[in-house]
N, C-alpha and C positions, 0 to 999 in steps of 0.2 A: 768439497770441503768449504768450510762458511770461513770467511779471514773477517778480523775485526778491523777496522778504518776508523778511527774517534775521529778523524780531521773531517772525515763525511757528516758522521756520527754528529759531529758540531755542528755542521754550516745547516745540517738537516733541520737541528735545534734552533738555531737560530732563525733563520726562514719560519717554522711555525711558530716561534716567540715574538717573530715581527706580526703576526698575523693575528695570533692572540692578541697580544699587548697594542692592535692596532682597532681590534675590536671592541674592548673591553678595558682599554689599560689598566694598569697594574696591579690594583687593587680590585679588579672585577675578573682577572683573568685568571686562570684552575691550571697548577700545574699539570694533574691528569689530563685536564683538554687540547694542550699546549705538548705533552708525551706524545699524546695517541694523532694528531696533525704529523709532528714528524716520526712517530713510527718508530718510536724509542720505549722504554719500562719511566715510569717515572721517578722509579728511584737513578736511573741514568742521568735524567738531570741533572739531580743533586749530585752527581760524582765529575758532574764539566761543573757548576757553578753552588757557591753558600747556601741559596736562597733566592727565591723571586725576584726581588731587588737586584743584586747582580746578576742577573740574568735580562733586568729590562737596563741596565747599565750599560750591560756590555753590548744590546742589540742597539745602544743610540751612538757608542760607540764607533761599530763598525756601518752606522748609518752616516756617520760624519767623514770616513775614512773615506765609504765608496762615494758618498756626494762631488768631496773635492777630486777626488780620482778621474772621475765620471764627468764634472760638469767643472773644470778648471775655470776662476775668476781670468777673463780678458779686461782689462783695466782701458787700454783704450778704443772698448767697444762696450761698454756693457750693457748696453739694449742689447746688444746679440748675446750678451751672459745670460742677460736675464730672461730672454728667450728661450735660451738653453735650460736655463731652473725649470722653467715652465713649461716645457716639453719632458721633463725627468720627471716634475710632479703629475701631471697627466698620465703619463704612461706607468706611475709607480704612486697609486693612489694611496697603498696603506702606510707607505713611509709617512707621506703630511696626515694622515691622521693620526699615525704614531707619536709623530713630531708635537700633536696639539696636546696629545693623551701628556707627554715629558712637561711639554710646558705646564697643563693645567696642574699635574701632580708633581713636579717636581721647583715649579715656580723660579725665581731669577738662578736658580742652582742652572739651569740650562747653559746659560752664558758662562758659568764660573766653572765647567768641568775642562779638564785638562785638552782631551779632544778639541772638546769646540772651542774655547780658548785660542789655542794654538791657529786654528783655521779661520776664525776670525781676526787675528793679528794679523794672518798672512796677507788677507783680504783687504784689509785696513792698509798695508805698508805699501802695497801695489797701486790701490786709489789716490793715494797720499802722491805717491811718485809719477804717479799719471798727472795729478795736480800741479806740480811740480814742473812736468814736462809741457804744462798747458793744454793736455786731451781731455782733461774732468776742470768743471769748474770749480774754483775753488771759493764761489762763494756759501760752501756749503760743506763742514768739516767731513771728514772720511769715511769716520762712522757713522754719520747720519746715515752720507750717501748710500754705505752697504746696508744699512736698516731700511732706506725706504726703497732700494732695489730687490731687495727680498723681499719683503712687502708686496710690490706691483708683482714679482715675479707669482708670488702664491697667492695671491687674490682674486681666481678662480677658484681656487680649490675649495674642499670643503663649503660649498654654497647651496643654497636651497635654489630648487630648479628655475622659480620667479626670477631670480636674480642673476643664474644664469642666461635667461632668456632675455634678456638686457641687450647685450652681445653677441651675434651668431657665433658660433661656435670657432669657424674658421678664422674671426677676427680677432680672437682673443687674443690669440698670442701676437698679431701684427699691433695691437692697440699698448700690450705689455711692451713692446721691445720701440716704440715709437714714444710713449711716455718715458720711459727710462732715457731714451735719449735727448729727450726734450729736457728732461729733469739736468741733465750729468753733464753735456758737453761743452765742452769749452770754450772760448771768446769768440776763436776763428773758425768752428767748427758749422 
């Protein structure tokens, strides 16, 4: 006897909506192509989500949920934070290409969505307090900091192989997590 699971049913959706929408973002992506990856009817989609749009909403969403889940800001390390982005983006290539498809097509709405919002305050109040504690410099306000630590952390990614070849492979992440700390640490650090 076949049981119905929509909580499967979803994540199923969701997974190949990251995959689509990573391929193709939003406006090049089919929801038939995006059904048949996860093995759903496509009129099923539309009974988990309105329309394309919330459906590439909800996968940046729950891309924001699992990042900080996944890869927790250390405020008084964050070469080793941002080491950590950089090993989650390596290992989880279509998420930053997803990430670039939200940015190009969704433009400064990226920063202003409730999700990311929230996880960049929290990111900001913890550097801030690191600041505060003397482990981050502060001659350099919060937000930057977190701007150009995600910056260094994803600045392999998405690159044309020339550029890659800059860097051996295996140094990449020691060159990320040594620049952020050069960038971020403190007086007495």
């Amino acid at each position: 006897m076949r049981t119905r699971d929509p909580d499967r049913k979803r994540e199923q959706l969701l997974q190949a909506a990251l995959e689509e929408f990573a391929a193709h973002g939003v406006a090049g992506a089919r929801v038939d192509r995006l059904a048949k990856r996860a093995g759903i009817s496509a009129g099923l989609v539309y009974s988990f989500y309105d329309n394309k749009d919330g459906l590439f909403e909800a996968v940046f969403d729950l891309i924001v949920e699992q990042t900080v889940t996944a890869v927790p800001i250390d405020a008084e390390d964050l070469g080793e934070y941002a080491g950590r982005l950089y090993d989650a983006g390596s290992a989880h290539p279509d998420v930053l290409r997803f990430v670039a498809w939200y940015q190009l097509e969704r433009g400064d709405t990226v920063t202003r969505r409730a999700s990311s919002s929230a996880a960049m305050a929290g990111k900001v109040a913890a550097i801030a307090e690191a600041q505060r504690r003397g482990a981050v410099t502060d001659r350099v306000a919060p937000g930057e900091i977190l701007a150009l630590v995600l910056a260094l952390a994803n600045m392999w990614q998405l690159r044309e192989p020339e550029f890659l070849d800059l860097v051996e492979a295996g140094r990449r992440r020691a060159a990320v997590v040594d620049a952020v700390r050069r960038l971020t640490n403190g007086p007495g650090r």
